[in-house]
Residue frames relative to the residue before (quaternion, step in Angstrom):
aa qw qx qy qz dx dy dz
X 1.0000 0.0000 0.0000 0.0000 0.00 0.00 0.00
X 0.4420 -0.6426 0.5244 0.3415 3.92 -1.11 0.75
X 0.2990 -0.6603 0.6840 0.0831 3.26 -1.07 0.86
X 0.0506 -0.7703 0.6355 0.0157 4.05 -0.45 0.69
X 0.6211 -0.6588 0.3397 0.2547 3.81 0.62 -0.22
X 0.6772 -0.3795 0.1682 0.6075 3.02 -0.01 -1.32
X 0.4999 0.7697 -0.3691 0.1464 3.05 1.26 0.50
X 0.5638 -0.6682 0.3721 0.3117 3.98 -1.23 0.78
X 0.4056 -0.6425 0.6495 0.0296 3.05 -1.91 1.23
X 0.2998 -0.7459 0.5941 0.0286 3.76 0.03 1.19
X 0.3242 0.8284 -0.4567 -0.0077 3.87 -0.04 0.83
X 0.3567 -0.7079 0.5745 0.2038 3.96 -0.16 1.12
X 0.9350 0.1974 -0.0293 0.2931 3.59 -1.86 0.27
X 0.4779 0.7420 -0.4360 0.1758 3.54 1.51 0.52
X 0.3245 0.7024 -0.5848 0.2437 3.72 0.82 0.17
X 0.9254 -0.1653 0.0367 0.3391 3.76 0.64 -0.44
X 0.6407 0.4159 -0.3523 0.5408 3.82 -0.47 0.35
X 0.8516 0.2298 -0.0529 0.4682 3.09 -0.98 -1.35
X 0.7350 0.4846 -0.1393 0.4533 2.74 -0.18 -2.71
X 0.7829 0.4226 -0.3408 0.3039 3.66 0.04 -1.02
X 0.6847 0.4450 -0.2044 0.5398 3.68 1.03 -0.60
X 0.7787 0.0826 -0.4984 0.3720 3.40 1.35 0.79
X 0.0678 -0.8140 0.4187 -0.3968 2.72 1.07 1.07
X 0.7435 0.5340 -0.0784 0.3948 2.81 0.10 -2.18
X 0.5805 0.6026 -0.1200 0.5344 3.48 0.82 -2.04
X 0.7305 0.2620 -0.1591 0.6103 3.74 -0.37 -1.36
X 0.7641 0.1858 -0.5000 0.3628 3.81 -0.22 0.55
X 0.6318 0.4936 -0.4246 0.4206 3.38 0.78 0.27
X 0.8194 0.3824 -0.2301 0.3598 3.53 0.94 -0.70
X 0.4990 -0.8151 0.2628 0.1323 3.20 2.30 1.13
X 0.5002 0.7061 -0.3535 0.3553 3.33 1.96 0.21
X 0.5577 0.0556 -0.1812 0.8081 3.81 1.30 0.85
X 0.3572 -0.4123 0.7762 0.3161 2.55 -2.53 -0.12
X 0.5300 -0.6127 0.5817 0.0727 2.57 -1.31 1.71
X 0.0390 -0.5570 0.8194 0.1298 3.54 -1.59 0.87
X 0.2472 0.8011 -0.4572 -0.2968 2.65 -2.14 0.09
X 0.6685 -0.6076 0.2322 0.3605 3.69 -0.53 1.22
X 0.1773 -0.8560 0.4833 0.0477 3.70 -0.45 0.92
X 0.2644 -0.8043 0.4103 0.3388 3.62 -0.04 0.38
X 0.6829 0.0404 -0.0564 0.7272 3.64 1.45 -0.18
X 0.6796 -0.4088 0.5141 0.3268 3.11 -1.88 -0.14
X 0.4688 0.6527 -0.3787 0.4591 3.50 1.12 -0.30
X 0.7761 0.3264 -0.0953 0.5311 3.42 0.71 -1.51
X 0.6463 0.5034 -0.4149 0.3959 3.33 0.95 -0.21
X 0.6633 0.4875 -0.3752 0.4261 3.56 1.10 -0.83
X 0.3987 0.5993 -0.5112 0.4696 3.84 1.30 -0.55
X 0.8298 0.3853 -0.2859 0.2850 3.31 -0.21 -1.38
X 0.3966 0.5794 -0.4887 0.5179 3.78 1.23 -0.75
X 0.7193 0.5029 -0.2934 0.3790 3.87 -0.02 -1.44
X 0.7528 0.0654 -0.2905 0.5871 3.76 0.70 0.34
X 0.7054 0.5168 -0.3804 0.3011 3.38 0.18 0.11
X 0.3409 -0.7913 0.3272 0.3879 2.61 1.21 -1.73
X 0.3974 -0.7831 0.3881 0.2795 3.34 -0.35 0.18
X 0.6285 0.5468 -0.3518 0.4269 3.99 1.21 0.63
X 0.4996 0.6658 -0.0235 0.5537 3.45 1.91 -0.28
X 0.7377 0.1385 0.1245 0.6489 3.40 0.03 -1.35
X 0.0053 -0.7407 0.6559 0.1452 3.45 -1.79 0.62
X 0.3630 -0.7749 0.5073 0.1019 3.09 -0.87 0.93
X 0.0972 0.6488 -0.7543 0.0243 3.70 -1.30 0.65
X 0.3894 -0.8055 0.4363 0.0961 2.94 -1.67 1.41
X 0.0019 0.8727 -0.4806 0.0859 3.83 0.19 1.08
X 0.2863 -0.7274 0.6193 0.0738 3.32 -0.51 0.88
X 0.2017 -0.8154 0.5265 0.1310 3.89 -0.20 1.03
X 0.7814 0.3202 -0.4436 0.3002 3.56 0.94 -0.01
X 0.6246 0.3923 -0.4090 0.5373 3.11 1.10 0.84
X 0.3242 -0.7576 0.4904 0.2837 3.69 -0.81 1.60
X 0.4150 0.5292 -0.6674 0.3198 3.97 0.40 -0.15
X 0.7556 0.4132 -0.3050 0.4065 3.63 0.23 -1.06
X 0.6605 0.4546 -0.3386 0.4925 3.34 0.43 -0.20
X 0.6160 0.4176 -0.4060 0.5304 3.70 1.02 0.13
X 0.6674 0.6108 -0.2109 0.3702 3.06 1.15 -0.80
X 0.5733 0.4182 -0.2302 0.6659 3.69 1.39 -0.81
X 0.6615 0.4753 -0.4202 0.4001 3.94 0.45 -0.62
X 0.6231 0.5033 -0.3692 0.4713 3.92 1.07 -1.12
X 0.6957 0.4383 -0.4549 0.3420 3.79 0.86 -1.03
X 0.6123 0.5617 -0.3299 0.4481 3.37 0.94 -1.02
X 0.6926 0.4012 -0.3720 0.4701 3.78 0.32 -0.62
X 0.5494 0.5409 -0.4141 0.4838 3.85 1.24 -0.52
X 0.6861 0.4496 -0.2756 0.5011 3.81 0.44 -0.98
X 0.7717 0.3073 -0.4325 0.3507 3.56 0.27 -0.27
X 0.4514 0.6498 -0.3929 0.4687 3.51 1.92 -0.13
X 0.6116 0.6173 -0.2806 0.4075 3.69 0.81 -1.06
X 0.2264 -0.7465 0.4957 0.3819 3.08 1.44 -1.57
X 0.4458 0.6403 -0.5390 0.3173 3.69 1.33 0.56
X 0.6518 0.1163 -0.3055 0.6843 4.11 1.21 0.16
X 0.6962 -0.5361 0.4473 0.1669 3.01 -1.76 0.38
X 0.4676 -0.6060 0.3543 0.5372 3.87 -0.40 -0.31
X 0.7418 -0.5156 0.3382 0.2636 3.07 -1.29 0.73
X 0.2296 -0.8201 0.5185 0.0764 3.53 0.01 0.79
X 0.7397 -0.1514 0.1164 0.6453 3.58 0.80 -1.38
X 0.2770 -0.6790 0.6755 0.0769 3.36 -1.67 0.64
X 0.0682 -0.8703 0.4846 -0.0566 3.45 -0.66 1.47
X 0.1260 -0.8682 0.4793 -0.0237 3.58 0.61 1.65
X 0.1775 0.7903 -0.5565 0.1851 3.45 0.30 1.54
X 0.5857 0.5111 -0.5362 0.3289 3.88 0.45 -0.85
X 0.1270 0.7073 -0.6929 0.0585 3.66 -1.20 0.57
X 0.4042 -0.6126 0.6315 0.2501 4.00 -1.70 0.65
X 0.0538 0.5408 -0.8226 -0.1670 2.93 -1.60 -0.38
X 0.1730 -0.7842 0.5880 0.0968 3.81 -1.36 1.21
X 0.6419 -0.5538 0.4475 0.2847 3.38 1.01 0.19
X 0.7614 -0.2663 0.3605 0.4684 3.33 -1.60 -0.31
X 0.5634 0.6506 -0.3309 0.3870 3.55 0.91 -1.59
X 0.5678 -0.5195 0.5552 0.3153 3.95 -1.23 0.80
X 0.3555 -0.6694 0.5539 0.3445 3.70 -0.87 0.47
X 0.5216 -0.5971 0.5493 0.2639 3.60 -1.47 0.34
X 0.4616 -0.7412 0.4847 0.0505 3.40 -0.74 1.15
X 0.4232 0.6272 -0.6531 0.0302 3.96 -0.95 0.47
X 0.8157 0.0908 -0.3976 0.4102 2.84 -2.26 1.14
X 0.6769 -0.5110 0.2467 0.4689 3.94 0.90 0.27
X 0.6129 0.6246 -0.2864 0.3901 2.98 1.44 0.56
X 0.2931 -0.6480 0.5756 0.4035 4.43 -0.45 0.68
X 0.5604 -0.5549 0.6022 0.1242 2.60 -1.75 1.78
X 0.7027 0.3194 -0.4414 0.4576 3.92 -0.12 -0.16
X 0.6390 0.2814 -0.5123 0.5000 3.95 0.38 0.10
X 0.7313 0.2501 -0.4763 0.4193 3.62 -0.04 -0.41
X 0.6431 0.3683 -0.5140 0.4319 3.83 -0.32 -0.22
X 0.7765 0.1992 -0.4785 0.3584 4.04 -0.05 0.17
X 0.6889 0.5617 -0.1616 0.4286 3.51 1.54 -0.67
X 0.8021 0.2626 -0.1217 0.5223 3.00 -0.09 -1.60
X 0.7335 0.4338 -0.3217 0.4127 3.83 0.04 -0.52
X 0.6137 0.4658 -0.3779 0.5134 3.64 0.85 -0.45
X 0.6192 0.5382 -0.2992 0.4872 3.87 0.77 -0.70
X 0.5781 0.3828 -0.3572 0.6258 3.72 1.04 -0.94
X 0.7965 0.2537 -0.4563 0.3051 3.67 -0.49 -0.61
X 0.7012 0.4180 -0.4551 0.3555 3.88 0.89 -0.18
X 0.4681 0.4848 -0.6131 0.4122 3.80 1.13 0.26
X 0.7161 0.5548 -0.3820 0.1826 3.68 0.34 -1.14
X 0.6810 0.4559 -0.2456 0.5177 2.99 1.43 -0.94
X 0.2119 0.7837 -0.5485 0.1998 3.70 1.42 -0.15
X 0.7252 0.5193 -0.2848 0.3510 3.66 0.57 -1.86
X 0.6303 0.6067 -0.2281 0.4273 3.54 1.00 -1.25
X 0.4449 0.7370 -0.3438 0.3751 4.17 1.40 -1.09
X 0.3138 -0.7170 0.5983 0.1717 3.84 -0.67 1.17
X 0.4496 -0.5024 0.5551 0.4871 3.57 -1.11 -0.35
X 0.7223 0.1256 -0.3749 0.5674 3.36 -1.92 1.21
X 0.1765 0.7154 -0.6690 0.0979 3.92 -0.04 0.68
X 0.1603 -0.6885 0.6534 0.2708 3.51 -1.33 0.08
X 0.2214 -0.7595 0.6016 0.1106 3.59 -1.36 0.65
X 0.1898 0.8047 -0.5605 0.0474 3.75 -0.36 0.63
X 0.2137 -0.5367 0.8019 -0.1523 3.11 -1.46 1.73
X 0.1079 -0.7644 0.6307 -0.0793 2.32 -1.40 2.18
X 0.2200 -0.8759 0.4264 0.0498 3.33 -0.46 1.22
X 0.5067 -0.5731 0.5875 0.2639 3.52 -0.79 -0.65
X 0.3677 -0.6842 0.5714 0.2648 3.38 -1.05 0.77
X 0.2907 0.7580 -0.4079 0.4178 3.24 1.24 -0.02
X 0.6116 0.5943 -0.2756 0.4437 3.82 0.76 -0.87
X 0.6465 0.5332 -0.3145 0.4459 3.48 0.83 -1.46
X 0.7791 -0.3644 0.2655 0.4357 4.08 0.00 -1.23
X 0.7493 -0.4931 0.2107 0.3886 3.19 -1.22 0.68
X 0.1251 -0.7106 0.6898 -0.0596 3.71 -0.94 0.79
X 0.0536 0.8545 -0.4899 -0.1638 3.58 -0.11 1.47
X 0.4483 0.6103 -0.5355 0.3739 3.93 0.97 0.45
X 0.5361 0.5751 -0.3154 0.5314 3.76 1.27 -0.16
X 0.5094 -0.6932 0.5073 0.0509 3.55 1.00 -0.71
X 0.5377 0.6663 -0.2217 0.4667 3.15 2.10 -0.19
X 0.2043 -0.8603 0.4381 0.1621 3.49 -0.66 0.15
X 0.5201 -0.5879 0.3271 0.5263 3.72 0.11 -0.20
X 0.4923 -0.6992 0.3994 0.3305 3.87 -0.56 0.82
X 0.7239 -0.5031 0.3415 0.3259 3.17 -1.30 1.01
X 0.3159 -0.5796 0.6816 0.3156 3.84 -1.51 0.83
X 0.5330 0.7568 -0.3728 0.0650 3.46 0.48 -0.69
X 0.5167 -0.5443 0.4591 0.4754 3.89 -0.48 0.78
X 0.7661 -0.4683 0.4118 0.1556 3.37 -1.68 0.60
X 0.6964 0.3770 -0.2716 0.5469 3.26 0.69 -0.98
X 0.7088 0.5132 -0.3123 0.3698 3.44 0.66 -1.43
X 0.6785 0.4527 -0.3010 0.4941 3.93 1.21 -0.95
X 0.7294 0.3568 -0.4408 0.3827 3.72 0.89 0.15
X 0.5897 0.5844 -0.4725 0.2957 3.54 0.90 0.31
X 0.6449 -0.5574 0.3138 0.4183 3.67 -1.12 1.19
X 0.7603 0.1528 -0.2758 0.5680 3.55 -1.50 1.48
X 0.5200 0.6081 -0.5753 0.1697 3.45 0.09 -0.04
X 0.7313 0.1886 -0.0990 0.6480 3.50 1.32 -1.21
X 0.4772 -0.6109 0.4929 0.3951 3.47 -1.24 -0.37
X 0.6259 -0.5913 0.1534 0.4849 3.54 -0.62 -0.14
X 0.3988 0.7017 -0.4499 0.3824 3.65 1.32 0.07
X 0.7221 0.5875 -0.0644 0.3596 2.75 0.84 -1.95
X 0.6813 0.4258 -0.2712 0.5301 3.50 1.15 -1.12
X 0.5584 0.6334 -0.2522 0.4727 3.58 0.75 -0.80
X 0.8076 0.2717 -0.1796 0.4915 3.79 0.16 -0.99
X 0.5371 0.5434 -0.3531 0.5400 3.61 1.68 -0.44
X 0.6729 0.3686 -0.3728 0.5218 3.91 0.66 -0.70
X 0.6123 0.4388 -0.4626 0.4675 4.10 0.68 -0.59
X 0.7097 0.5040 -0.3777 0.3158 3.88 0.42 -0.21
X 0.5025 0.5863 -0.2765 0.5721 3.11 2.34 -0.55
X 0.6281 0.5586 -0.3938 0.3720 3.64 0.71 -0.45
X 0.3578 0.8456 -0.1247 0.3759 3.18 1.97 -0.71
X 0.8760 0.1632 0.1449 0.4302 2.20 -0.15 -2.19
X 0.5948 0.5073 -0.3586 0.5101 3.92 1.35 -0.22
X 0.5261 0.4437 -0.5516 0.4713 4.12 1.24 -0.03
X 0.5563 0.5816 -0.4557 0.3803 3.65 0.46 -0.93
X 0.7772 0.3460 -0.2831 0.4429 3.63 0.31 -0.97
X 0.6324 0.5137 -0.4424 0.3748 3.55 0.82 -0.37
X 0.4248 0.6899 -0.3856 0.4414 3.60 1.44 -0.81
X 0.5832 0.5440 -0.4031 0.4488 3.71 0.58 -1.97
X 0.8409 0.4140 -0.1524 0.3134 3.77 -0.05 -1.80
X 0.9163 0.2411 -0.2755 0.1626 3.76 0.40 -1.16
X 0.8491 -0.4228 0.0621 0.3105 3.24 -0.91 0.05
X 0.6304 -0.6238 0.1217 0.4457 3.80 0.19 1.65
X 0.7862 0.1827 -0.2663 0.5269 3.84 1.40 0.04
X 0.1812 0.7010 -0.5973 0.3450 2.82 0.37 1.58
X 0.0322 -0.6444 0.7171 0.2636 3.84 -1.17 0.05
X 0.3070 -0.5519 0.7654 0.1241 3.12 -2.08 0.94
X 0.1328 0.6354 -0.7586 -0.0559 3.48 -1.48 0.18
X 0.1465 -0.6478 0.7419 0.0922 3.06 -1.32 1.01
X 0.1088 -0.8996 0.4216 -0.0342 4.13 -0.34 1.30
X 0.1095 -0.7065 0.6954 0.0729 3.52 -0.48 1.00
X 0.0503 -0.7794 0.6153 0.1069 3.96 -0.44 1.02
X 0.7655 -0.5106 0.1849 0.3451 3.87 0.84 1.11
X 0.7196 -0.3297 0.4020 0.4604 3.43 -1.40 -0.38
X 0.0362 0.8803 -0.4722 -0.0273 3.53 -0.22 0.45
X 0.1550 -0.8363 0.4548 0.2641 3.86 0.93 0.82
X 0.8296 0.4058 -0.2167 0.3164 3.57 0.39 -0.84
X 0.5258 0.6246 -0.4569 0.3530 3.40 1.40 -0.33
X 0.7618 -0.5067 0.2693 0.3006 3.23 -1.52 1.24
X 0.6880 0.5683 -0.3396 0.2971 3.65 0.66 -1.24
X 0.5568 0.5894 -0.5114 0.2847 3.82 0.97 0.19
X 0.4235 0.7889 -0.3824 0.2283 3.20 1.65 -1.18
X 0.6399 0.3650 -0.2851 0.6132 4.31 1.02 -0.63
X 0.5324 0.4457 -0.6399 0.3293 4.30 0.18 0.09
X 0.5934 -0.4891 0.5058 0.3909 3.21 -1.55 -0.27
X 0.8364 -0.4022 0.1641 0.3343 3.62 -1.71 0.38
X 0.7172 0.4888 -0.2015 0.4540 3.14 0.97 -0.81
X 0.6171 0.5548 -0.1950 0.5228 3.48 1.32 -0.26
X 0.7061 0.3473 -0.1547 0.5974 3.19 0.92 -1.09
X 0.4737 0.2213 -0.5035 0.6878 4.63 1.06 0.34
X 0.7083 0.2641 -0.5516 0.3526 3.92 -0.99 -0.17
X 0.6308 0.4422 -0.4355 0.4658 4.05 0.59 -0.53
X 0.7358 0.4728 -0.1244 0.4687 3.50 0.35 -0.96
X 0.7263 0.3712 -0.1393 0.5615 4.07 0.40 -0.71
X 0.9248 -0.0939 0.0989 0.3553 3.44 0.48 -1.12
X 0.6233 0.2742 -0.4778 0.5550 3.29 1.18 0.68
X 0.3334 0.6893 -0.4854 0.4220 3.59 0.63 1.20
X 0.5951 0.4390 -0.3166 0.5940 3.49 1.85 -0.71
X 0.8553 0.3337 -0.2803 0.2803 3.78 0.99 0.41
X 0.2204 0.7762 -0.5262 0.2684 3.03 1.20 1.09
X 0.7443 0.3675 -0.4734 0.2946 3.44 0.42 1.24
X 0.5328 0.5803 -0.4554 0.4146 2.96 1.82 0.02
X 0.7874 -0.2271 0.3376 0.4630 3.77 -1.91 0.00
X 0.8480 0.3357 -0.2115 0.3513 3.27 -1.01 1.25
X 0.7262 0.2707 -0.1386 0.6166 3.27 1.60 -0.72
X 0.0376 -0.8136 0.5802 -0.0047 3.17 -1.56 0.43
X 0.3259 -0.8413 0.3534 0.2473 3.42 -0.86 0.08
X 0.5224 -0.4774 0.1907 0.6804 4.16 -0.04 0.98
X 0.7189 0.5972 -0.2830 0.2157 3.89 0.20 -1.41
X 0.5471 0.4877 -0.2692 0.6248 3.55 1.66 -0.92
X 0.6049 0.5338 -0.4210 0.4146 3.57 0.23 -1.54
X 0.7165 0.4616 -0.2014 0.4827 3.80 -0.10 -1.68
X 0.6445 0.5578 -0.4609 0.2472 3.71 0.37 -0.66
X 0.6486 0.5714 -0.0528 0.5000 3.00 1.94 -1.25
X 0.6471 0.2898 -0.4121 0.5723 3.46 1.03 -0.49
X 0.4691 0.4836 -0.6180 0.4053 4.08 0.53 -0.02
X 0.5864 0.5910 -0.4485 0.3252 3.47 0.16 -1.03
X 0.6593 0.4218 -0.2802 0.5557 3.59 0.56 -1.62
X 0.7589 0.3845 -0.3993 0.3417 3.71 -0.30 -0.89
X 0.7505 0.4021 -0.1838 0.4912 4.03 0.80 -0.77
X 0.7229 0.5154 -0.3275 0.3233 3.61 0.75 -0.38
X 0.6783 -0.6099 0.3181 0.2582 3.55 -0.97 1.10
X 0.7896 0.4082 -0.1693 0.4257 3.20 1.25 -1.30
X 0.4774 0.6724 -0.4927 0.2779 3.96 0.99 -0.34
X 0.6050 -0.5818 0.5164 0.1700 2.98 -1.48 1.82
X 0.2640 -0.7529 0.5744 0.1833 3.55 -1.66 0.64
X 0.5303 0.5174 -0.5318 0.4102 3.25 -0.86 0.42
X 0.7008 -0.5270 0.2718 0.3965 3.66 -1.30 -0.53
X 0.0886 -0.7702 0.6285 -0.0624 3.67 -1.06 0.72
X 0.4689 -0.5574 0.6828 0.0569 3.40 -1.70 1.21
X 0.4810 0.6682 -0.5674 -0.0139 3.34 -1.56 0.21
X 0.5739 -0.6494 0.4846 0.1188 3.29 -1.24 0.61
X 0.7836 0.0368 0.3121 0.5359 3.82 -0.42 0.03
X 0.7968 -0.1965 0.3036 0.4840 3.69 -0.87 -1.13
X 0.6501 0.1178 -0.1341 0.7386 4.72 0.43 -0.14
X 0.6579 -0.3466 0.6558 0.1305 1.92 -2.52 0.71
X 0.3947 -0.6350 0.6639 0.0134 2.90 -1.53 0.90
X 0.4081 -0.5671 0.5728 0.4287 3.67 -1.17 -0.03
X 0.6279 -0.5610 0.3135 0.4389 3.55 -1.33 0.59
X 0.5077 -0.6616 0.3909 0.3895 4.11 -0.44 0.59
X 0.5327 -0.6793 0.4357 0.2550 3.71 -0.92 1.10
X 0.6361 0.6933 -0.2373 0.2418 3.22 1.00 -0.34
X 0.5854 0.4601 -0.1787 0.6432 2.79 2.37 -0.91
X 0.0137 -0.7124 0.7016 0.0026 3.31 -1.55 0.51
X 0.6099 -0.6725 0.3564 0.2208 3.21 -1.35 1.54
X 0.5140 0.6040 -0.3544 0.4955 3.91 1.43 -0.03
X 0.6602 0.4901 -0.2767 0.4974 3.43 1.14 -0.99
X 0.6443 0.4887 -0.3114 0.4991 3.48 0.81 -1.22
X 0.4809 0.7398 -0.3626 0.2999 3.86 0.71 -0.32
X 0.7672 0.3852 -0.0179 0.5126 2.52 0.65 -2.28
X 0.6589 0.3617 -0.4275 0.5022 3.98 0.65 -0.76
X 0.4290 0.5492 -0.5694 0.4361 3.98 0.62 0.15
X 0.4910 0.7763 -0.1845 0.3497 2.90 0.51 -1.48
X 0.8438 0.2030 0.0246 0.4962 3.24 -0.51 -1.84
X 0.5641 0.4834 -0.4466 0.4987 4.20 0.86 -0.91
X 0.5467 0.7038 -0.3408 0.2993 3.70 0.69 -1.11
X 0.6788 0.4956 -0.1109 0.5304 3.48 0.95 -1.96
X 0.5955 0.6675 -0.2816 0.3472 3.43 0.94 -1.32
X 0.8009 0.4588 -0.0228 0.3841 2.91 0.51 -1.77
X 0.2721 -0.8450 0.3306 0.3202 3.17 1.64 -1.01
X 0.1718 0.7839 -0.5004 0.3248 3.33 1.62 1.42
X 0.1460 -0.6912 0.7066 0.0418 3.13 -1.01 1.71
X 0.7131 -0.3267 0.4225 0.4541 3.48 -1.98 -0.36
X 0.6840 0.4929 -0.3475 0.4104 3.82 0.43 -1.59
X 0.7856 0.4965 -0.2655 0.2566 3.93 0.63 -0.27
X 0.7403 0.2628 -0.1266 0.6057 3.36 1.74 -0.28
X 0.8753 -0.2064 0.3287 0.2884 3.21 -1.23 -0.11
X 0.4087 -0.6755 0.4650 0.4007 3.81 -0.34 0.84
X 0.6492 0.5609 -0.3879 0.3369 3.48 0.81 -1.04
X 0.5170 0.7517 -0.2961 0.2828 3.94 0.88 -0.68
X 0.7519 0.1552 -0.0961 0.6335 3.59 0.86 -0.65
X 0.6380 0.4637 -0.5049 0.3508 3.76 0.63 0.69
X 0.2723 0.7521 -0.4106 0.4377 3.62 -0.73 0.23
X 0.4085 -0.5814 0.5340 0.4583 3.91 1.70 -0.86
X 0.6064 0.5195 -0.4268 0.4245 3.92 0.96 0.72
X 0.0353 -0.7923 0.5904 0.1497 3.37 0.57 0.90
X 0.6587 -0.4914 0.5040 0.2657 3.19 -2.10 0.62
X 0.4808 -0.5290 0.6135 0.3355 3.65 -1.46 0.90
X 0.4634 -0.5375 0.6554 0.2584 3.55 -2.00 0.72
């Protein structure tokens, strides 16, 4: 197993599924200090209650709203200046919505389901960009959802639409917004690959079918009995998985001596070939455009961040 020291583990969306089961893993195997992002004090005090509160640090950031996500990124970049956390070893962009049929909720003029799986995870890994040790790991978790249209899921095929135009409120529905941000998770590792620094790892992670994880709880009826009734009797066949397997495998990647830098696909438990669906021209331009979104200048991140042929917004 990789031993990093005292260095920090950046972890998004751990109250449950995924995030929560490695969690779980990365506090026992003491291989970082664990952060982890809270959407309120509510969830944060849950999480004190199993973890504790001598171990694990917590900052509370609400991802569908970027003030807070600047906010939690300045405390966290203050503490590792101070030298009360270590540098940032890995960044785990897992917390993600699904709203269902239901219209997505809207802040600063922006749909809450593109900026809490998209646009807000990208702002907090440029800010913290400066704060990034050598040999970081990056993981974006995605969704096979991204790849093509699955209609027992209720999914549709992800928006063609320009960036700006697919995050404003009503533009998509919630299928639509949802499988369009999982295709961005995609397509924004590719571009980070283009930019960081030659020992870095990227992962761009589909951690499977997951019947029980929380995020069906917004599909509609018929989705949520076939997830829940009956594709619960396959969480071992090809395609499916469970938060506890899924996580067993991204610990591996985050703690192990030998993981390859540069950029990498995987599924569940192997690597995958990169998906055909992405292309390094697309992944450009939605850099690009999340960039403007978000309002990522030069003075806030890392030199490496806007090079690559991505100049910096004015």
């Amino acid at each position: 197993m990789r031993r990093t020291g005292n260095r920090s583990l950046i972890l998004t969306g751990a109250t449950s599924g995924l995030g929560s089961a490695l969690a779980q893993l990365l506090s026992v195997s003491g291989s970082y200090r664990l952060v982890m992002l809270c959407r309120n004090e509510r969830r944060r005090a849950e999480l004190i209650g199993r973890f504790g509160a001598d171990d694990v640090h917590y900052v509370v950031c609400d991802l569908a709203v970027l003030e807070s996500v600047r906010e939690a990124a300045a405390e966290l970049n203050n503490a590792v200046r101070a030298g009360d956390l270590g540098p940032i070893g890995s960044v785990v962009l897992n917390a993600g919505i699904h709203p269902g049929r239901r219209p997505g909720s809207a802040y600063g003029g922006l749909d809450s389901t593109m900026v809490t799986n998209l646009i807000a995870p990208h702002l907090l890994l440029a800010l913290l960009s400066p704060s990034l040790d050598a040999e970081a790991r990056v993981v974006f978790v995605g969704s096979g959802a991204h790849d093509r249209r699955r209609w027992w899921t209720g999914l549709p095929e992800p928006s063609g639409l320009p960036l700006a135009q697919a995050c404003l409120p009503g533009a998509l529905g919630g299928p639509q917004a949802y499988v369009t941000s999982k295709r961005g998770t995609v397509e924004l590792c590719r571009a980070y690959s283009e930019r960081v620094p030659d020992d870095y790892a990227v992962l761009s992670y589909d951690p499977g079918i997951m019947p029980t994880t929380g995020i069906t709880r917004n599909m509609n009826g018929l989705s949520r009995w076939l997830f829940r009734s009956i594709l619960t009797r396959f969480e071992n066949s090809e395609g499916f998985s469970t938060p506890e397997r899924s996580a067993g495998w991204l610990h591996e990647f985050l703690t192990r001596g030998d993981t390859a830098p540069g950029l990498a696909y995987a599924k569940i438990d192997r690597y995958l070939p990169w998906p055909t669906a992405s292309s390094t021209e697309a992944a450009r331009v939605l850099y690009h455009e999340t960039n403007e979104i978000a309002g990522i200048t030069a003075g806030l991140v890392a030199p490496w961040w806007f090079e690559a042929g991505c100049p910096p917004s004015d």
